[in-house]
N, C-alpha and C positions, 0 to 999 in steps of 0.2 A: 593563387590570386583569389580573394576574397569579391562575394558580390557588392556590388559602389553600394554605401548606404544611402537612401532617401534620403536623409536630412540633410540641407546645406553643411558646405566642409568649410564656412567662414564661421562660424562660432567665435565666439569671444570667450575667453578664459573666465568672466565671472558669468556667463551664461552654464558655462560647463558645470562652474562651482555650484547655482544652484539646484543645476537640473541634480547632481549627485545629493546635494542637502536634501533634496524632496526624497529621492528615494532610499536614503537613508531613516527619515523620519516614518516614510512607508511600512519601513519592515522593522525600528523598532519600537515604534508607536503601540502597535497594538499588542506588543509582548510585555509594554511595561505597564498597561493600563490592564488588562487581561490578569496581569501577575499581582497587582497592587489593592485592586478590587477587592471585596468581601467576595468569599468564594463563590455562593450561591447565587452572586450578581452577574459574577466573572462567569460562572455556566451559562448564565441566562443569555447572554452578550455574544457567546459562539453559538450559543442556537438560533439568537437572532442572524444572526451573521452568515449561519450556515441554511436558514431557512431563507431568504434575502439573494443567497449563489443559488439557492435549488429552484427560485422561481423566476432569475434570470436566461437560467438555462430552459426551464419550460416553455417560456416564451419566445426560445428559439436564439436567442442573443450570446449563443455559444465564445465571441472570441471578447466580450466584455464580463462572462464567468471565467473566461481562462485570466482576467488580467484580476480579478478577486479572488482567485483561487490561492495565492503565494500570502494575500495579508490575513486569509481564513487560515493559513498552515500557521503565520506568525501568532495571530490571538490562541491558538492551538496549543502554541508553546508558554503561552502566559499562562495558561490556565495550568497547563502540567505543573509549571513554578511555582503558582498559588496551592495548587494539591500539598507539593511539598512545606509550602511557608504553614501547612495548617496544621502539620503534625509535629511530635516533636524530636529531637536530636536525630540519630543512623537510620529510624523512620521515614523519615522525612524527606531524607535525600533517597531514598528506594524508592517509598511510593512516589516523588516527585519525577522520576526518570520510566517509572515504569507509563507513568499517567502520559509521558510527550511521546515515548516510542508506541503508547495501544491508540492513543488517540490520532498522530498521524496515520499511522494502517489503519485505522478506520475509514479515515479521511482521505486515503488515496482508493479505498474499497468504494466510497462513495462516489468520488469525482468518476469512479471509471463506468459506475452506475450511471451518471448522469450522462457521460460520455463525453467532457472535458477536458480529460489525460490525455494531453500531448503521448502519443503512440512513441515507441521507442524505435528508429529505424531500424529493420532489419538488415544484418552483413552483409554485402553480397559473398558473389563465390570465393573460393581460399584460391593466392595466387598460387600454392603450391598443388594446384590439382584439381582436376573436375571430380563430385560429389554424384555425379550422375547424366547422363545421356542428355546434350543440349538443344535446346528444341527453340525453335523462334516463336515467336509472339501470334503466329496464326496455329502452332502444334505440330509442324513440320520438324520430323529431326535434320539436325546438323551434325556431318558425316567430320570426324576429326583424326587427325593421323599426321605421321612424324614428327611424332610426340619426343621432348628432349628438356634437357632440365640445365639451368646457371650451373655448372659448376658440379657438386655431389650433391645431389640432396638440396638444390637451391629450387628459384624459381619457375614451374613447366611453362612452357610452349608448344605452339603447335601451329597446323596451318587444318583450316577450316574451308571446307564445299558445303556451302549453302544449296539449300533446294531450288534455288532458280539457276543453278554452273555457277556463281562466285566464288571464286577461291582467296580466299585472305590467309596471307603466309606471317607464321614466326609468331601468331598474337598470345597476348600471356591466358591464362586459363580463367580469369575473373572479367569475363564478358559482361556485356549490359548494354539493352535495347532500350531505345528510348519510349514511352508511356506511348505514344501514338505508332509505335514499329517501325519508323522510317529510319532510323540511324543505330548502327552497332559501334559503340566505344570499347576498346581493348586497349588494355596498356602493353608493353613492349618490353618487358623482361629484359635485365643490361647489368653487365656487370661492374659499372658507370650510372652513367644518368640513365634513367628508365626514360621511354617514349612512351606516345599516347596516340593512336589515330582512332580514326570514327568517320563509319562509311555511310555515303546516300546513298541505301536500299533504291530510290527510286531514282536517279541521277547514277547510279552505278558512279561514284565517285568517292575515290580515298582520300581523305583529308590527315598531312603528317603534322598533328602540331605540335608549335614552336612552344608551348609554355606548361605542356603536359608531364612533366617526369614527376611531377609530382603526388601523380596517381601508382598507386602498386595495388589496390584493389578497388572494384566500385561499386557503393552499392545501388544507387537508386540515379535512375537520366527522366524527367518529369519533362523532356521536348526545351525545355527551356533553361533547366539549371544542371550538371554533372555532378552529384556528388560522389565521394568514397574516402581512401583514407591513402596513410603514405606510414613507410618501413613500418605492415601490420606485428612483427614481432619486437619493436622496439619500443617504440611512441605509438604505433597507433593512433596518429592525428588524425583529427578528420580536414577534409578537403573539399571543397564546393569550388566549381566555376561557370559562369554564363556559356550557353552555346554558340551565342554568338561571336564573343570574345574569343572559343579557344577556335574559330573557324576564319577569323577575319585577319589572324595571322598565320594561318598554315599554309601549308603547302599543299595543289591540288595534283589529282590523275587521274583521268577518264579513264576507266576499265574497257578493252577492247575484248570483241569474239573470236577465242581461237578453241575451232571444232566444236564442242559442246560445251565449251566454260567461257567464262569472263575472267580476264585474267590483268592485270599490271601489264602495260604495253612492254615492259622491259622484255619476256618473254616472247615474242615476235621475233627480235632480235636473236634467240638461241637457235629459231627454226633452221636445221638443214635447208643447203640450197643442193640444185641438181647436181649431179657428180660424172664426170663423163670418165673411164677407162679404157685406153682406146689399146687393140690389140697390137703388140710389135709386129704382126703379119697376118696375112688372114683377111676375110671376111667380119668378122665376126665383131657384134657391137655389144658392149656393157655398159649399162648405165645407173645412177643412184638416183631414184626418186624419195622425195622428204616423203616422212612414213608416218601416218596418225591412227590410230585406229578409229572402228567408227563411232567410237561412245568412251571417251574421258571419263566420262562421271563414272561409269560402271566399274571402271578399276578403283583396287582396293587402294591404289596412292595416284590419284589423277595426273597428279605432274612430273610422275618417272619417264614417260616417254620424252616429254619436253628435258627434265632435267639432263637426261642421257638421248640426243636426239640420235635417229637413224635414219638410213633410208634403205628405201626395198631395192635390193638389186634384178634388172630386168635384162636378160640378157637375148639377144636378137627378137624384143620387143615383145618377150614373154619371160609375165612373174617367175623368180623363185621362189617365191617362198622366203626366202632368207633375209633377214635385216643385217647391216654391217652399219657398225658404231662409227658416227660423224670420226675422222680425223682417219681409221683404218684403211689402212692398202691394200688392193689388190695384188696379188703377183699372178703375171702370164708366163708361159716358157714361151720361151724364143720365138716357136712355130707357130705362136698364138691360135692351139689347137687343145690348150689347158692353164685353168689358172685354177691358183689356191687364196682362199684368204681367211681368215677367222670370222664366224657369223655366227646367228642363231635361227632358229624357225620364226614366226610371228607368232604363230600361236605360241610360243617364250615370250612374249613380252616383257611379263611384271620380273620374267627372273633376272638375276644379274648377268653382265657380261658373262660371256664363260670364255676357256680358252680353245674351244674345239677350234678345227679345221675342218673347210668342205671345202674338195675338190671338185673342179668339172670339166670332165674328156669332152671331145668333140667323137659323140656318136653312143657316150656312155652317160652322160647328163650329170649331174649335182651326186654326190655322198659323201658322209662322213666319212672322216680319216678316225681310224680306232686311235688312243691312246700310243703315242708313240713311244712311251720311256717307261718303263715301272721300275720306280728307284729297288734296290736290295737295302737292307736294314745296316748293312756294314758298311754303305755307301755314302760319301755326301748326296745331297737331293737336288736337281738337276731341274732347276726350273725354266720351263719353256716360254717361251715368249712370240712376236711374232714371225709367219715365215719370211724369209729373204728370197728363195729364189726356188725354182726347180731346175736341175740337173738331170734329162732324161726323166727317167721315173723315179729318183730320188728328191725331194724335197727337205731343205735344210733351214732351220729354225732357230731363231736369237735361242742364247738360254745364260744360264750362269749359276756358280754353285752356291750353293747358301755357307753362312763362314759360322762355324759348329764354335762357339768360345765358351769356355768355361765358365760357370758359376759364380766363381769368386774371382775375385783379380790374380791372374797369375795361375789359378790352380783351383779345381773344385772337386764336383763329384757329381755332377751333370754338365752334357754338352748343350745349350740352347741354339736352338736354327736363327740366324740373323739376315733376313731378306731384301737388307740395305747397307750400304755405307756407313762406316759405326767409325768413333772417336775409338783408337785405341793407342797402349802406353807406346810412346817412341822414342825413350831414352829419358836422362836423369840430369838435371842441371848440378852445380858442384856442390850444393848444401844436402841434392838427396831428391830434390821434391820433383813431382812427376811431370813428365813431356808432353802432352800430347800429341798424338797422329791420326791419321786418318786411315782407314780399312777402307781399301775398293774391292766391289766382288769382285770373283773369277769371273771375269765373260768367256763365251764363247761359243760355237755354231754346232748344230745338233744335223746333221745328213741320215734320212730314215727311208726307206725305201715305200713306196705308192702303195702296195699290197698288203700294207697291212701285217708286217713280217717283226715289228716292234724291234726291239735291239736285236736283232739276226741280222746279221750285215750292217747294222748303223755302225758310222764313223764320227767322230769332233773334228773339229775345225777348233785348235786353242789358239790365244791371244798372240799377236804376230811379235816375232824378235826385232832385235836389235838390225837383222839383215833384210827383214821384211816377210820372211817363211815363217807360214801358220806352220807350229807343228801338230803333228795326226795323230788322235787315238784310234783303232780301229778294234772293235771288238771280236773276241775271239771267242767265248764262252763265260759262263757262268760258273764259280767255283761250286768244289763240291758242296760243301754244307748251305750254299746258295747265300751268303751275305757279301760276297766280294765278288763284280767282273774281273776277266781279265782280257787284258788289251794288249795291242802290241803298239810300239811307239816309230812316228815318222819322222824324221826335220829335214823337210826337203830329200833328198837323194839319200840320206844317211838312216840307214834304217837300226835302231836299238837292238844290241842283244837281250832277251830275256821276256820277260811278261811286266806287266805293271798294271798298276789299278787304279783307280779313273780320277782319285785325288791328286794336284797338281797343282803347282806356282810357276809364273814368270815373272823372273826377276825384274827390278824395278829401271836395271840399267839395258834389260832385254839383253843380257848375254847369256844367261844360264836361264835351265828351266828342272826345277826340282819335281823330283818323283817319287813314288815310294811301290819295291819290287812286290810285286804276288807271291806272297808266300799261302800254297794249299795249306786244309787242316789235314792234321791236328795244330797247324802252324797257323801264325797269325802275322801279319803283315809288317818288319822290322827292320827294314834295309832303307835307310835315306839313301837316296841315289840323284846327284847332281849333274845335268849334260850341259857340259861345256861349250857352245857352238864355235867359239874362235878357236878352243885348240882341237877341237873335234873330238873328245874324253869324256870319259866319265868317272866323274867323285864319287868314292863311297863313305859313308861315314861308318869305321870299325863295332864301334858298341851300338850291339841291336835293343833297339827300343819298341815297344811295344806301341805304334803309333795309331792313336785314333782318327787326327785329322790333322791337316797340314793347317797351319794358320797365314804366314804372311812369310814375303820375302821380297825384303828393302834391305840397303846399302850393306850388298853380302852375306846379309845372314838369314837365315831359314829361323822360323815358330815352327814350333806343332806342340798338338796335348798329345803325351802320350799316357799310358796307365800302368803306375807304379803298385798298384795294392786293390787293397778293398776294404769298406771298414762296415761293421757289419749293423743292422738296426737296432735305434736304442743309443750307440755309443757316442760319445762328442769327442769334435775334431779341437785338437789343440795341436799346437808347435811345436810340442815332440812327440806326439802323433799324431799322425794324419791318417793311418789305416793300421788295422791289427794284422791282415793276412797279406804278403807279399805277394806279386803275381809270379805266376811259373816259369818257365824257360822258355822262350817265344817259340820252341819249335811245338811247342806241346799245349801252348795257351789259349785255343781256340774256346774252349769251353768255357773256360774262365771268362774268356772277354764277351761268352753270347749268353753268359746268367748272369753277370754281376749286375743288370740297370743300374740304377742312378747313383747307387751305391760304390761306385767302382769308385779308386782313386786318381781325378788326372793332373799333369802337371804342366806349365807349358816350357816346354825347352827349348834355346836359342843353338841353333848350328852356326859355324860362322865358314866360310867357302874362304881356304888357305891354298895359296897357290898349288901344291900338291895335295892335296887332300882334305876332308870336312874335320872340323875340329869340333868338338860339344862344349859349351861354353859354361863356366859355373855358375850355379845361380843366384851367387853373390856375386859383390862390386866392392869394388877398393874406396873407400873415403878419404878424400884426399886434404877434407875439413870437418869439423864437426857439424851434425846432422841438425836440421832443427824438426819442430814436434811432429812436421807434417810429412817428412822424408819420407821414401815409398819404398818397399823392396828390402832384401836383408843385406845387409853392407856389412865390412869386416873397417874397422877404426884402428890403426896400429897407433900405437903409445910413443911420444919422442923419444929417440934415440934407439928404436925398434928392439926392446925391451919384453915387450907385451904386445896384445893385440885384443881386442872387443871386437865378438862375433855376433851380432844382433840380428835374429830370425823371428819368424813369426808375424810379424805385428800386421791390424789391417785397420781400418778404419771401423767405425761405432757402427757402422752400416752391415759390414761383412758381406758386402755383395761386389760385382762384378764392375762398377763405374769407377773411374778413376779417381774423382772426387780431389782434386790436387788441394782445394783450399783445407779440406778437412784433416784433423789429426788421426796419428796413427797410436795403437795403442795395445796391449797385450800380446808383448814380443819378450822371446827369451835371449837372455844373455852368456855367451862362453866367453871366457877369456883364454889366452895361449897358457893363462897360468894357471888357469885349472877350477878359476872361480864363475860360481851357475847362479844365478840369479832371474826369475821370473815377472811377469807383470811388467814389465817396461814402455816404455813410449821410445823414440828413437835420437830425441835433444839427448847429446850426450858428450861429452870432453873431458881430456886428458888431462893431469896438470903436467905443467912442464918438466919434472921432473920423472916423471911416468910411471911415479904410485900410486898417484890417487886418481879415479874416473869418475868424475862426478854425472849421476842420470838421474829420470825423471818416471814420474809415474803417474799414472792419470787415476781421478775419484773423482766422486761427486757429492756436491757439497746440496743439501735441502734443505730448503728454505719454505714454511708454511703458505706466505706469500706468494712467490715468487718459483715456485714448483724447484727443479734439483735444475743443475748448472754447472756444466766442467771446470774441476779445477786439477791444478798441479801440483806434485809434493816433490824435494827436493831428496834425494840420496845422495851419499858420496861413500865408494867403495875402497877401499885401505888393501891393495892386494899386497902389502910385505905383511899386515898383519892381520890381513885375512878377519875386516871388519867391515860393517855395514853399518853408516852414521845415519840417522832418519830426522826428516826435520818437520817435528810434530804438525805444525802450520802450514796450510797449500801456500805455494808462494804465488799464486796467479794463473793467468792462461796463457796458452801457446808460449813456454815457455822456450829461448834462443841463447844461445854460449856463447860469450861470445871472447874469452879468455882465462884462463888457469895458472895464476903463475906465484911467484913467493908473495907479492902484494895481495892476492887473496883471488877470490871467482866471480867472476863480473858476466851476467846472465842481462836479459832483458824480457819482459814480460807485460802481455797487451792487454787491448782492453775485450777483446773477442775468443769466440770460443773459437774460432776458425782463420787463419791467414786472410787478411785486411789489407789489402796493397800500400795503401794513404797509412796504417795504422805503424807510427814507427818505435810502439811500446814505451814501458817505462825501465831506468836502469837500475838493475838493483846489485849490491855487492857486498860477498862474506868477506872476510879474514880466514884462513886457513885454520887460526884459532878459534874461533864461531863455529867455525866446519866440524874439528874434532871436540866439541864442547859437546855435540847432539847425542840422540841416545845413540850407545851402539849396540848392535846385535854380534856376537861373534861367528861366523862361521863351521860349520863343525868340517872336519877332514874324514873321508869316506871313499877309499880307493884315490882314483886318482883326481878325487874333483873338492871342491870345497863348498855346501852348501847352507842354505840357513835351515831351521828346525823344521821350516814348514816344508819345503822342497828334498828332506830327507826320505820321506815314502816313494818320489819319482826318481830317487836314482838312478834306477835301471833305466825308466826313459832317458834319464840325459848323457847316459852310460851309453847308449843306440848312437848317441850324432856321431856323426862322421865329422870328425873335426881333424882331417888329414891336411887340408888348408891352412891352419894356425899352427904349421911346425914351421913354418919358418921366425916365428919369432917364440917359438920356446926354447927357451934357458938352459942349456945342456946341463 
């Protein structure tokens, strides 16, 4: 909003006309009398002119030199144009240009002389950052912190303690005081409309106004007018608005006293209130008092105590010491002659929660509980949380394991720790494309003994079954090479034969609870083991795997990564290899598995619990329609009349990383077929024709455009396995391309308008002729042992010579 002009807003349209006629005639009056003159007149006429402004200003009449300063610039310009009119031809236009560019710098050298140049506002601050240490308008620094920025690299923020305890939170970095010190204006960084407030220093009042977002920087508040500018990297408009105008619509708030600052009364409302603990027996009184320190301003982030409030725990009417975090519990035992809760000292203040525990006897006072778990390297990590109870002299504590997932989807070469509940894949709808599910952590209950004895004697408490019995880990020792405990296992009455290790699932229907046996080194941990609690048994699963972590176990089947190889630094992973060194014989692989870091190769494999026994499930899938581009997973396609069969591995998404990404396409996946034919680079849109020779698939490229940067596209294939031909169809046919039939009338595909699955997007149709088909170039296949490839895939034979393609004999051709 601009400031109202003075002049009446009733004007009349020939009033307007002439006021413009004058000031047109203003400015080019004197450039064409100036230009038309005899030269030596036309000089005499700007030194009149210019001697006329200089004794204007001498007499002090500075804003009537400012309004003759603009027709002194114009006779300026006539005179340059007479310089030129006096000379003659390519002359003329030189000197004529040179004479109006020397003669204005002179003419702005002198006005500045005179001191009638309008001054050029100086910027205020940049809203992406303070330039230097802020200081108010009497020289007093201002103390700034929790400092944070829009987005990467966008607009900063911060919150501000003024030198009298005011605290102003969230304001953008281009502050500005008003000329008399009473008012600080900030605008409000937003990734939306920007705010604007502006405080009364002496009224302690914040004003949120209503018509401010059009500040994003400011530079200059004269008490009466706000000016600055708006999006300074784009436009760079400038911006003015009255102070009374942006105050007479805001919104107001009295800053209230809380301890040594001024603060937004909202804070008030965070203060702890008193907390009483009373004991289940006993004497003995605990209480929580609201806890402030005596000096705010003196911490280096004044309003952490408020943001995270606490209270001092005082127990029979004498301090501990200890602060415990608004919302935390105490716990008492029974004889309410001990309790434990999680706190910290006062003098910790500024540091974060932590998760220590202090205990306190009756007759032995307050201490720290050391460390009660120290995970091993071979271990999942056992994150503690709050205690629940005491037991005698045991104290038993929330915890849960962290879920160790793979790198990449399905399979990587690092496990990352995941400290929450994660989207993970839960099956495959009938075109291919991905499920999702949800991963809950392992919960479960940590029993540590008082003394300080760490895992010596600790027991779990795991997530209860289907009959309502927690089952028990109890610890037994530490393995030798020290990366695995070992435990021994309870469920209710029924105590486990063997040892086991602290990784662990309950199934999602609470009948079964999967385990994996303790195998000592030189052995590494390889034995799925299933306890059945309805028939009272235990499943084993026959082939030992080399198991790193257990993942999930929903509707009867067990995850884990286990580690098949290692691939060494330097090399890249592709689809028909994944690792160059195979791992050893689990009895003997300890070593392998404690040097390989990240390098190592893992996989995730599904176990599926079969009424007698554990079955390993492949880690392919039967297609029971053609695939579209975004299908997840390698799938086996049989050909009608089971004939043939298309084995398609590899493929992941443009990302290569661990998200499931369902809308996104899949892309550099290799191809077997039963008949012998290998083909590379694939996407997974892929169909048979009816007669089950030709498999027409697809292949992703990218198409660049100068404009419009590079853009996924599709190219058509169609494979000939009686004649062992590959037809290419030089043109991409479009994105995300879908099959959607193959028959003697030809192949009818559809193809969108996105690079990614569209829900609303119901593509367009497009259709060959089977004659169009075999018209394209072809490439012949060459025959090489038992496979068929094309020229460029003849140096990886040996790789493709590796798959295990024992799965595709049932539709090979005797």
């Amino acid at each position: 909003m601009s400031i109202p002009s003075t002049e009446p807003d009733d004007k009349s349209f020939g009033r307007l006309l002439l006021e413009l006629l004058v000031q047109l005639a203003l400015t080019i009056l004197p450039i064409v009398i100036c230009a038309w003159l005899p030269l030596p007149l036309s000089a005499a006429l700007v030194a009149l002119f210019a001697l006329v402004v200089s004794l204007v200003a001498y007499l002090g009449r500075l804003a009537l030199a400012r309004r003759l300063s603009p027709q002194l610039s114009c006779a300026m310009i006539g005179l340059g144009i007479g310089v030129g009119r006096a000379l003659p031809g390519y002359w003329g236009i030189f000197a004529g240009i040179v004479a109006v560019f020397c003669g204005l710098a002179a003419l702005a050298a002198w006005e500045r002389r005179l001191g009638i140049a309008e001054p050029a506002p100086a910027p205020g601050a940049n809203a992406w950052g303070s330039d230097g240490p802020l200081l108010t308008p009497e020289g007093q620094p201002v103390h700034s912190f929790n400092w944070s920025e829009i987005a990467m690299g966008g607009p900063a923020f911060c919150d501000h303690l003024l030198p009298d305890g005011v605290v102003l939170e969230g304001l953008g970095s281009s502050l500005c005081y008003s000329s008399d010190g009473r008012y600080l204006a900030a605008p409000i960084p937003s990734r939306g409309e920007w705010g604007l407030v502006i405080f009364d220093r002496q009224l302690r009042r914040l004003y949120q106004c209503a018509n401010g977002q059009q500040f994003w920087e400011l530079d200059a508040f004269d008490g009466e007018v706000l000016r600055g500018r708006h999006s300074p990297l784009v436009a760079n408009q400038a911006r003015e608005v009255r102070l009374d105008e942006l105050l007479a619509s805001a919104q107001s708030e009295d800053f209230v006293a809380l301890g040594d600052l001024w603060l937004s009364p909202a804070w008030v409302e965070r203060l702890p209130v008193t907390r009483d603990f009373p004991a289940p027996a006993g004497a003995h009184r605990l209480r929580g008092l609201p806890y402030l320190p005596a000096s705010l301003r003196e911490l280096d982030n004044p309003l952490a105590p408020l943001a995270n409030p606490a209270c001092e725990l005082w127990l029979d009417d004498q301090p501990s010491g200890l602060l415990l975090a608004d919302g935390e519990a105490v716990i008492w035992r029974d004889d309410g002659r001990a309790l434990v809760c999680r706190a910290r000292p006062t003098a910790e203040l500024e540091r974060g929660w932590s998760n220590d525990c202090w205990l306190w006897e009756e007759g032995a006072g307050w201490r720290q509980l050391e460390e009660p778990w120290q995970a091993l390297d071979g271990e999942p990590r056992l994150n503690l949380g709050a205690p629940l109870r005491i037991d005698g002299q045991q104290m038993w504590r929330a915890a849960y394991l962290d879920f160790a997932g793979t790198d990449r989807l399905g399979f990587g070469y690092g496990l990352y720790s995941i400290h929450s509940d994660s989207e993970t894949l839960a099956g495959f709808d009938e075109q291919g494309r991905a499920l999702a599910g949800e991963h809950r952590l392992t919960q479960l209950s940590l029993g540590v003994s008082l003394d300080g004895a760490g895992r010596t004697g600790a027991s779990l408490k795991l997530q209860a079954l289907a009959n309502g019995v927690e089952p028990c880990l109890e610890w037994l020792r530490d393995g030798a090479d020290g990366r695995q405990g070992v435990f021994a296992c309870r469920i209710g009455d029924w105590r486990l034969d063997g040892e086991w290790c602290l990784d662990h699932r309950v199934s999602n229907c609470g009948r079964y609870l999967a385990l994996v046996a303790f195998a000592e080194a030189p052995a590494v941990p390889h034995r799925l083991v299933v306890a059945d609690i309805r028939e009272r048994r235990l499943r084993v699963l026959e082939q030992p795997l080399l198991i790193a972590r257990l993942h999930d176990f929903h509707e009867g089947v067990v995850s884990l990564a286990h580690v098949l190889g290692r691939l060494p630094e330097g090399h890249e992973s592709g689809p028909l290899q994944r690792f160059t060194e195979a791992a050893p014989d689990a009895q003997r692989a300890a070593t392998f598995m404690a040097a390989g870091g990240e390098r190592l190769y893992y996989e995730v494999a599904r176990v599926a619990v079969d009424p007698d026994a554990l079955r390993l499930l492949p880690a392919w899938r039967l297609a029971e329609c053609p695939p579209v581009a975004n299908a997840q997973g390698d799938f086996v396609l049989p050909a009608p009349g089971g004939g043939d069969a298309a084995w398609l591995f590899g493929c992941e998404s443009r990302f290569a990383d661990s998200y499931l990404r369902e809308q996104e396409p899949r892309l550099g996946g290799c191809l077997l077929t039963a008949s012998g034919c290998a083909i590379a680079d694939l996407g997974p849109a892929m169909i048979w024709s009816a007669d089950g020779r030709y498999l027409a698939l697809t292949r992703f490229g990218e198409f660049h455009d100068l404009r419009a940067g590079s853009y996924p596209l599709w190219h058509l294939l169609v494979l000939d396995t009686h004649e062992h031909r590959l037809h290419r169809c030089a043109d991409p046919i479009g994105l995300m391309p879908r099959f959607e039939g193959f028959d003697a009338e030809g192949l009818r595909m559809r193809v969108h308008a996105y690079a990614y699955e569209v829900e609303d997007d119901d593509g367009e149709l497009r259709c060959f002729s089977l004659d169009e088909l075999l018209a394209l170039r072809a490439e012949p296949l060459r025959h090489q042992g038992t496979l068929w490839l094309s020229e460029a895939e003849r140096e990886r034979f040996g790789l493709w010579l590796q798959q295990d393609t024992r799965h595709l004999d049932p539709w090979r051709t005797p």
